[in-house]
N, C-alpha and C positions, 0 to 999 in steps of 0.2 A: 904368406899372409892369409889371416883366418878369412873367410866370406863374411859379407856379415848378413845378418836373419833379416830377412824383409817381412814386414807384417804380414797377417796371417788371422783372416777372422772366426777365432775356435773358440773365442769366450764368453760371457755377455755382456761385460762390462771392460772400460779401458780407461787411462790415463794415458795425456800425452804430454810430456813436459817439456816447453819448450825452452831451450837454452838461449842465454844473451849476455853480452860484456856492455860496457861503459857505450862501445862504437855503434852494436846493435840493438840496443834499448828501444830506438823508435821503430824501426821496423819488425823489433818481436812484439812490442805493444800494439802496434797497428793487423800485424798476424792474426792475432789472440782477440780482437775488436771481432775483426772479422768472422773468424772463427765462430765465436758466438751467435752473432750477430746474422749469418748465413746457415748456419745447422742447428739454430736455437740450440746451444749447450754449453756447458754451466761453464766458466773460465775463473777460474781464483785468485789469488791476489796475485800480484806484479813481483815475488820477491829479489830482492837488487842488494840479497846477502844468501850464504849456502842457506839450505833449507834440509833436512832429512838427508834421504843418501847424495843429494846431486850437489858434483863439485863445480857448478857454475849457479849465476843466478838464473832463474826460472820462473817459469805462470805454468798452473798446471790445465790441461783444460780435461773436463770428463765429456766421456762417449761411451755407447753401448752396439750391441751389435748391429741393429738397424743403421746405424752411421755411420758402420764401417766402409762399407764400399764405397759409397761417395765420399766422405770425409777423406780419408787417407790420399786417396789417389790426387785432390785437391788440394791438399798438406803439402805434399811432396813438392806438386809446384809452386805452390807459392811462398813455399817458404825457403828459398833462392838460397843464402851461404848458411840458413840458420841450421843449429842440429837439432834434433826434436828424440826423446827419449820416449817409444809406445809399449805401454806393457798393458799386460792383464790386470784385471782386478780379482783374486779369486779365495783372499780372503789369507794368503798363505803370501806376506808380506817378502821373504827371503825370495819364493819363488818365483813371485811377479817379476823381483829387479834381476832376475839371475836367469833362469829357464824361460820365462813368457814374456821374456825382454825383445821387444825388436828398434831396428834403430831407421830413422830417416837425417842420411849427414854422417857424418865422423862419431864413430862413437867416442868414447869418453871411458876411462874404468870410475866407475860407482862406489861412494865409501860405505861398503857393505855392513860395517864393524856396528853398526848401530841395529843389526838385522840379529846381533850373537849374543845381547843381553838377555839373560835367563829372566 
């Protein structure tokens, strides 16, 4: 069984997408409140259908490198069964979800196919 990549703060910008079903809707919306609301940073819509590559529903939140150390390690706990997808921002859309991909939770495989349109 592969490891999996635990963040890693190398970039200056980040997305954390946090995953939720029908069961954990409130406590990813109450996450993602928080979140915000504790690290002043920017939290996006609620969405409760696929969104881009992620095969669950999602809130995205943004982060930069100053946020990193505390934010993450803060994530991790409190975000109890949820999974949270952290990648880079670096401008190189394939490589964020693929390479500078780190996971907090169970990863997930990502539908990359929308990364391969010319």
């Amino acid at each position: 069984m592969a490891e999996i990549k635990r963040p890693v703060n190398l970039y200056k910008a980040y997305h954390a997408h946090v995953y939720f079903d029908k069961e954990s809707r409130l406590a990813a919306k109450k996450l993602c409140q928080e979140a915000g609301e504790k690290f002043g940073l920017k939290v996006g819509r609620f969405h409760e259908k696929l969104v881009g590559p992620h095969p669950c529903w999602s809130c995205q939140i943004t982060f930069g490198k100053k946020n990193f150390e505390s934010f993450i390690p803060w994530l991790e706990v409190q975000r109890k069964n949820l999974t949270i997808l952290v990648h880079a921002l670096t401008g190189n859309d394939l490589q964020d979800h693929t390479e500078f991909v780190y996971w907090l939770g169970q990863p997930v495989e990502l539908n990359l196919s929308m990364f391969n349109k010319a």
